[in-house]
N, C-alpha and C positions, 0 to 999 in steps of 0.2 A: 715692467717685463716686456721685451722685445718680440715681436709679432711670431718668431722661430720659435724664441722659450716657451711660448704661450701653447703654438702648436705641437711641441715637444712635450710640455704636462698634458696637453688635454688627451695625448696619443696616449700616453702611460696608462692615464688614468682608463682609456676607452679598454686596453690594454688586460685591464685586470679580468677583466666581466670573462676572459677563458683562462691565462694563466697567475703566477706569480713573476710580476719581470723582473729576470734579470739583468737584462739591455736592452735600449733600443736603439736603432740608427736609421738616418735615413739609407733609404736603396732606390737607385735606380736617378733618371731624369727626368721622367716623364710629365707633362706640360698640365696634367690634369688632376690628376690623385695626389694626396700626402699618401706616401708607402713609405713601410718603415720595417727591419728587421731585427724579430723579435724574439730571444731567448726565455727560458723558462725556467726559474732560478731551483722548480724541484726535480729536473732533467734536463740540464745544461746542454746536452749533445741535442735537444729535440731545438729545432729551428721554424721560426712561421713568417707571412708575412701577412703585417698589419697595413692595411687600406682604408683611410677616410675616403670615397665616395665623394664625388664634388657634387653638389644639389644642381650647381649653376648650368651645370655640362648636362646632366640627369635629370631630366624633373621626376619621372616616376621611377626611385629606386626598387619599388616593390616588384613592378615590372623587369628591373635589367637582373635582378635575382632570381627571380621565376624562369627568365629565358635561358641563363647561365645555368641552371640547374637541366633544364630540357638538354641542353647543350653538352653539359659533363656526362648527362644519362647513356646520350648518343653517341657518346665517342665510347663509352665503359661495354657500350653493348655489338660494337664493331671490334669482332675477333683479328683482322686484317688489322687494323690503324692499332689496335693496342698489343700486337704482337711487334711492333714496329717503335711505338710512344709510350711517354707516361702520361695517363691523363690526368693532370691537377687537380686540387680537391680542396673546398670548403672545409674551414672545422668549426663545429657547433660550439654556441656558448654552454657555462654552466647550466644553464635552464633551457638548451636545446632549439635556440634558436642561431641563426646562419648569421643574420646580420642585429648589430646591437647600436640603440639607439641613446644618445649623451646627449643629456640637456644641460646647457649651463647660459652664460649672460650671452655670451655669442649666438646664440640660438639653437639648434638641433644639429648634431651630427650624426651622421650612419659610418656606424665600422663594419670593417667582413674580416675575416681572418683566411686565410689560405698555409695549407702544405708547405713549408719551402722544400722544393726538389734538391735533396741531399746531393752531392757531386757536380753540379751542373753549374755554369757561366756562359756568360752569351760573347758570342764574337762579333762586333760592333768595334770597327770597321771588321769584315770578314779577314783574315791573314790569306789563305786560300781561294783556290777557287773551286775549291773539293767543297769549302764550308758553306760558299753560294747555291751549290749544286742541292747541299743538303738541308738548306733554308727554304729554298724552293721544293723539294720535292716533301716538306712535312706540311707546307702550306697547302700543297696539291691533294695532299691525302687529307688533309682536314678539309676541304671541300667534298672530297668522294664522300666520306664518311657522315657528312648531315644533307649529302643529296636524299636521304631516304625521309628526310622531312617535307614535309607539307608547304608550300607556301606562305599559309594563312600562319603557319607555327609560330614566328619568328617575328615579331614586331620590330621598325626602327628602334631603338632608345635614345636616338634626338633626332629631334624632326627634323626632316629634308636632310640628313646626312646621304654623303654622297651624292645629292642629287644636285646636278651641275645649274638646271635652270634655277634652284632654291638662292644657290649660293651666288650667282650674278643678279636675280632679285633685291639680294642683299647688299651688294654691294653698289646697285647702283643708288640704292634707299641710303648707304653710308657718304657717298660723293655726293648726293644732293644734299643733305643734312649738315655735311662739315663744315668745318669755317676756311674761309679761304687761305686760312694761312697752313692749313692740313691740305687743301687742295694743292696748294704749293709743293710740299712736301712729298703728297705720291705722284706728281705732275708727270715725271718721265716715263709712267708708265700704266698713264693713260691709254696710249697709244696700243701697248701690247695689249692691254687687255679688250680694247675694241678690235684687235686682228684677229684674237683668238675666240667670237663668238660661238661660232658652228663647228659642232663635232659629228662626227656619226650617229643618228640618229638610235640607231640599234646598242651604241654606248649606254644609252640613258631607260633602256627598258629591262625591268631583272628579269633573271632566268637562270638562279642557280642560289644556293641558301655559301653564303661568303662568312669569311671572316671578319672581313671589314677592318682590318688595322696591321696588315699585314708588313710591316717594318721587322730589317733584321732582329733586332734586340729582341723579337718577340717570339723569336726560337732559344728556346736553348740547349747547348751543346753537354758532352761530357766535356772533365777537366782537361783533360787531351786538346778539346775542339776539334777532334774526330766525325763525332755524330751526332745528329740531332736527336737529340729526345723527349723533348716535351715542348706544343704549341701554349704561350701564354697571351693574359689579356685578350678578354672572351666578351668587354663589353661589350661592344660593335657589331655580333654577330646580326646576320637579316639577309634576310633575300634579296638579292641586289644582283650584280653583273660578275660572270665570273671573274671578266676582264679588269675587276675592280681590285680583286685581292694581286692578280700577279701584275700590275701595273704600278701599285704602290711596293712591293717588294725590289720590282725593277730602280723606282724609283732611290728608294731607302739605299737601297747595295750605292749606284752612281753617285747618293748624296755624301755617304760613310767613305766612299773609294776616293773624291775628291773630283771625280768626273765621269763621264760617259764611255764605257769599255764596251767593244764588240765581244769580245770574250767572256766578260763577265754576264753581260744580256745572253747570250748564249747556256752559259750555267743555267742562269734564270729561268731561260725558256724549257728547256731538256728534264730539268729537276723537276718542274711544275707539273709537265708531259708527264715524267714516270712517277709521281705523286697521287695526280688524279685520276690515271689509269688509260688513257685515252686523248689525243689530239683533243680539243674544243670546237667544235661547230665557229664559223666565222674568224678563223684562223689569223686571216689578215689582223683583226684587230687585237694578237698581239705585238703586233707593231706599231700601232697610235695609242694603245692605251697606256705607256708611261708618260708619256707627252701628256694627256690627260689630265692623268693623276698630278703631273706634277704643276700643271696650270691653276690646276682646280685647286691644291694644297695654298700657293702661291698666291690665288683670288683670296684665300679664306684668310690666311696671313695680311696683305693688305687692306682687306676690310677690316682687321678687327684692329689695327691698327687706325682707320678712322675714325671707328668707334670707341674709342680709345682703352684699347688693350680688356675688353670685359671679357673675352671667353681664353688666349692663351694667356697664361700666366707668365709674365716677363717681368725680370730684374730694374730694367730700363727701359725707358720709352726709346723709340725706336729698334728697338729687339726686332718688333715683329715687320717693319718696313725692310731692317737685315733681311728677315727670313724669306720674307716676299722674293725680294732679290735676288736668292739665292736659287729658289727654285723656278723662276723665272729666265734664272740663267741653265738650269738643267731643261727646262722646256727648249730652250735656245738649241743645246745642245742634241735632244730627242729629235726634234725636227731635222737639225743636221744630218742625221744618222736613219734616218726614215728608212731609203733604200736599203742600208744593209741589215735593218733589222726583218724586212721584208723579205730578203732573201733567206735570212736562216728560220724565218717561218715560214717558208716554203719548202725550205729543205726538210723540217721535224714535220710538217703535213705528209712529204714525199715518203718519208720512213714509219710513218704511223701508218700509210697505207699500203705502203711494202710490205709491213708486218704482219697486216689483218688477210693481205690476199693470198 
C-alpha cells in the first residue's frame, strides 16, 4: 500500500472514534497537518474537518490543545470580535474527549476534529482588494480580542518559533554540518543571508498575544468572497510581536499576488489599523516587518533544506531551496519598497491621531 493509501485508511479509521464516514478528502495544502474533509454518513449535510497533528512540528500536543481551547474561550467571550466572526470549534469524541489517540505499527497518532464553517472558502490569491482589506482587519481584531490575556497564558508550541536569533542559530548549525555538495547548492545565498543579520532590535521582544500564522488562507470568506468570517489555524498562537502577525499577512498577500503592491500593503496596513482598534505603538515598524517575516520564512526554508527536508514536508528535494528563493526574492522586493511603505505608515499614524484629537 502506497504511503497516501496508508494515510488515507489510518484517517478513516481515526475518523470513526466521532462519526460514521461517509467521505473523506484531503483539504487544503498545508505543509504540516494531514487535514481531511469529513462527512457523516448518518447526516450527510453535517461537514467536519479531520486533523492528524504532526508530533515532529508539536512535541507537546497536550499543551497546543489546552492553549487552543484558552484561545476559542476568548474569542466566544468577546461580544465585539463575535458579533463581527465565527469563532471555530472543537467536536468531542464519542467518549468526550477533543483529541483521540490511534495506535498502530506506525506508531501513535493524534486526531482533533473541528466544525467545518458551512458557507465559507478562502481567497487565496485574494481577487480584490476589498478581500485584502478584510483579511487584515479579522487578523487585527484577533489580536484585540486575546490582548485581555496574560502573558504567561500563552506558551510557544515550538520552540524558538518566531524567534529570528533561534532560527539563524540554526542555520548556521545546518551550514556547518552539511556536506559540501549541499554547501554548493545554497552557495548564492550565502551572501544574503550574511547581509541580512540585524534587525531592529525591538522586532525580536513580544508585546502582544499574536496569532502567529497569519497567511491569507487563514481567513475565510463567505461564498461571495465579500467578508471575512471566521480566523482559522489557532496552532501558533503566543505572545510574540504584534509586528509578527501583520508582517506575515503582508508577506502571504505579495506572495499569493505574484509580487510587491503598494496598494495591496496599503489594504494590509488600514484593515489591520481598523481590526485592532488603534494605530500600534512603534509605527515605523510596519514598514520593515514584511522584510522580516519574509527573510526569516526564507532562512527557515533554507535550513531545512540543508537539513534535509525534516520539518517542511516536500514532494521533491529541492522544493524547499524553490521556496527559500522565492521569499528571498520578496525580501528583495520589501526592501525596494521601504520608503513608500514608510510613507503610508505615516500617513494611517497621521489619521489615527487626527481621529483620537
Amino acid at each position: 500500500m502506497h504511503a497516501a493509501e496508508q494515510a488515507a485508511q489510518r484517517a478513516f479509521t481515526a475518523a470513526c472514534a466521532w462519526v460514521e464516514p461517509a467521505g473523506l478528502e484531503l483539504l487544503g495544502n498545508g505543509h504540516i497537518h494531514q487535514t481531511y474533509l469529513l462527512s457523516d454518513k448518518n447526516d450527510p449535510a453535517q461537514r467536519y474537518v479531520l486533523q492528524r497533528i504532526n508530533p515532529s512540528v508539536y512535541a507537546n500536543i497536550r499543551l497546543l490543545m489546552q492553549q487552543t481551547q484558552t484561545v476559542l474561550a476568548t474569542l466566544a467571550e468577546d461580544t465585539e470580535y463575535c458579533s463581527a466572526y465565527q469563532v471555530v470549534s472543537l467536536v468531542a469524541t464519542a467518549d468526550g474527549q477533543l483529541l483521540h489517540m490511534q495506535n498502530d505499527d506506525g506508531g501513535v497518532h493524534c486526531w482533533r476534529l473541528w466544525h467545518f464553517v458551512a458557507g465559507s472558502t478562502t481567497c487565496d490569491p485574494p481577487r480584490q482588494r476589498a478581500q485584502i482589506w478584510q483579511a487584515a482587519r479579522a487578523f487585527g481584531a484577533y489580536q484585540r480580542a486575546l490582548a485581555v490575556l496574560s502573558f504567561e497564558v500563552l506558551q510557544p508550541t515550538i520552540s524558538g518559533f518566531l524567534h529570528m536569533p533561534s532560527y539563524l542559530n540554526q542555520y548556521d548549525k545546518a551550514l556547518a554540518d552539511c556536506s559540501s555538495a549541499v554547501r554548493q547548492e545554497v552557495s548564492q545565498w550565502l551572501p544574503v543571508v550574511a547581509a541580512q543579520r540585524h534587525w531592529p532590535e525591538s522586532l525580536s521582544s513580544p508585546n502582544a498575544m499574536i496569532h502567529g500564522d497569519c497567511k491569507i488562507n487563514n481567513v475565510l470568506f463567505d461564498t461571495a468572497g465579500e467578508s471575512a468570517i471566521a480566523v482559522i489555524d489557532l496552532d501558533n498562537n503566543m505572545y510574540g510581536h504584534w509586528a509578527w502577525d501583520f508582517g506575515d499577512l503582508v508577506r502571504s498577500v505579495a506572495f499569493s499576488r505574484g509580487g510587491v503592491d503598494i496598494a495591496d500593503y496599503r489594504a494590509c496596513a488600514s484593515g489591520f489599523v481598523a481590526g485592532r482598534g488603534a494605530f500600534a505603538a512603534q509605527s515605523a515598524l510596519y514598514a520593515v516587518a514584511p522584510a522580516y517575516l519574509a527573510f526569516m520564512l526564507g532562512l527557515r526554508f533554507l535550513t531545512d533544506h540543508m537539513n534535509g527536508d525534516h520539518y517542511f514536508s516536500v514532494p521533491n528535494r529541492g522544493d524547499n531551496l524553490r521556496r527559500a528563493a522565492e521569499q528571498f526574492e520578496l525580501l528583495r522586493q520589501f526592501q525596494h519598497h521601504a520608503q513608500a511603505f514608510t510613507d503610508v505608515a505615516e500617513e494611517l499614524t497621521a489619521d489615527d491621531s487626527a481621529e483620537r484629537s
